[in-house]
C-alpha positions in Angstrom: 13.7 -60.0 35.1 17.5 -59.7 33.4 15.8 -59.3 29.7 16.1 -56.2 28.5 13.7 -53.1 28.7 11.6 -52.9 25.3 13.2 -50.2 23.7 16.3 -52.8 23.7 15.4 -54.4 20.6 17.6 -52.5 18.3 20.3 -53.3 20.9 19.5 -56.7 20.6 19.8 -56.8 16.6 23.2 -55.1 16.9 25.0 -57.6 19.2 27.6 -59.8 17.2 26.9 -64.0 18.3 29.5 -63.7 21.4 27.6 -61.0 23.0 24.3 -62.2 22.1 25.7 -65.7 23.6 27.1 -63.8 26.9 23.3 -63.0 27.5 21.9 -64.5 30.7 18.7 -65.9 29.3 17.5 -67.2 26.0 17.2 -64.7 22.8 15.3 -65.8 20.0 15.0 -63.9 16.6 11.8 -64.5 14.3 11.3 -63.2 11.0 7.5 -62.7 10.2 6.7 -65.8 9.5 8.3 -67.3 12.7 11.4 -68.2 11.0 14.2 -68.1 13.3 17.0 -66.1 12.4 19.2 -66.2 15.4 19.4 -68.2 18.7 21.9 -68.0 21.3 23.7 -70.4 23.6 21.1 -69.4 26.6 18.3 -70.5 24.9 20.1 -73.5 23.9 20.9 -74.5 27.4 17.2 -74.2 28.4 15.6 -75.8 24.8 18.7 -78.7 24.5 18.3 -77.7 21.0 22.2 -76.2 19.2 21.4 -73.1 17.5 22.9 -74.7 14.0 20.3 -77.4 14.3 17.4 -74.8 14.5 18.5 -71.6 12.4 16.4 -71.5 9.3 13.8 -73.4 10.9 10.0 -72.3 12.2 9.6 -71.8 15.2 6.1 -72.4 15.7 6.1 -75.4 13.6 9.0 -77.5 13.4 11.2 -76.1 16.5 8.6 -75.9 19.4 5.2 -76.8 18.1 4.0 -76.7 22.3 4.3 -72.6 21.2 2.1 -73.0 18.7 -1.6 -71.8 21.1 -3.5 -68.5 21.0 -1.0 -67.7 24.1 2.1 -67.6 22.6 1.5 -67.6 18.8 -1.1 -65.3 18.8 0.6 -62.7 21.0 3.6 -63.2 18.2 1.3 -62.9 15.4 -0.5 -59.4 17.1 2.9 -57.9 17.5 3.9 -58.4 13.7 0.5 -57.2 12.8 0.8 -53.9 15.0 4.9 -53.3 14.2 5.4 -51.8 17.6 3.4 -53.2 20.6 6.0 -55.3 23.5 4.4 -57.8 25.0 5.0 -60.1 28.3 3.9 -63.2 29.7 4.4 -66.7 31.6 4.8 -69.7 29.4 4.9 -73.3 30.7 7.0 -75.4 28.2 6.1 -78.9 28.3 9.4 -80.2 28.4 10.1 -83.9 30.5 10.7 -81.5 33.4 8.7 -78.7 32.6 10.2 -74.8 33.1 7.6 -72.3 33.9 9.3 -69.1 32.1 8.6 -65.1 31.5 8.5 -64.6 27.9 9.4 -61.2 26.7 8.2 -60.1 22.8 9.8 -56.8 21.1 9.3 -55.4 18.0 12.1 -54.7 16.4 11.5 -52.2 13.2 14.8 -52.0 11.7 15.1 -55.8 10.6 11.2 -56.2 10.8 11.1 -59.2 13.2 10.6 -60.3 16.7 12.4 -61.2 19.8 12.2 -63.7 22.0 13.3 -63.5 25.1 13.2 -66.7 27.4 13.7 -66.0 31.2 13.8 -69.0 33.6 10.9 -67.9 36.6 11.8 -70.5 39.0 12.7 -74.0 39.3 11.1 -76.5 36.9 7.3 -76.1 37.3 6.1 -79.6 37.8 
């Protein structure tokens, strides 16, 4: 995988918007509440969605509503709750052509949020 290890979070936080957008795979930031904070072009590319249209937004609920299951949620929801457990998994988004991809989850103290990190597996699952 090209995401970053775990203790990259703080890394992550620190990158201005054109090194965030250099990134080869999506990078979500989530408040708490599933807010999104930041969103770069890589994510953009695989989601369709401009980050303008989606900062400010919830994820879970008005962004990508497909993440909204015990899988993907819940593991968001565990990591808030704990501050400090990484977690990773595969997530099939149910797009028209649907992309089977690893999702990564960090922790990241400092700001007291989550990343997202979205990382194409293979061609469009289908």
């Amino acid at each position: 995988m090209t995401a970053p290890d775990a203790t990259d979070a703080s890394a992550l936080t620190a990158m201005t918007p054109e090194q965030l957008d250099a990134l080869p795979f999506g990078a979500i930031l989530l408040s708490r509440d599933g807010t999104i904070l930041r969103y770069n072009e890589g994510e953009s590319a695989l989601s369709g969605r401009r980050p303008g249209d989606v900062i400010g937004k919830n994820f879970f609920t008005e962004v990508a509503p497909c993440t909204d299951v015990r899988a993907f949620h819940g593991t968001f929801n565990e990591l808030v709750a704990h501050r400090a457990i990484n977690r990773e998994f595969e997530f099939v988004f149910p797009f028209e052509t649907p992309a089977r991809v690893r999702i990564t989850m960090m922790y990241e103290q400092r700001s007291d949020a989550v990343w997202v990190l979205v990382d194409r597996v293979d061609a469009p699952a289908g």
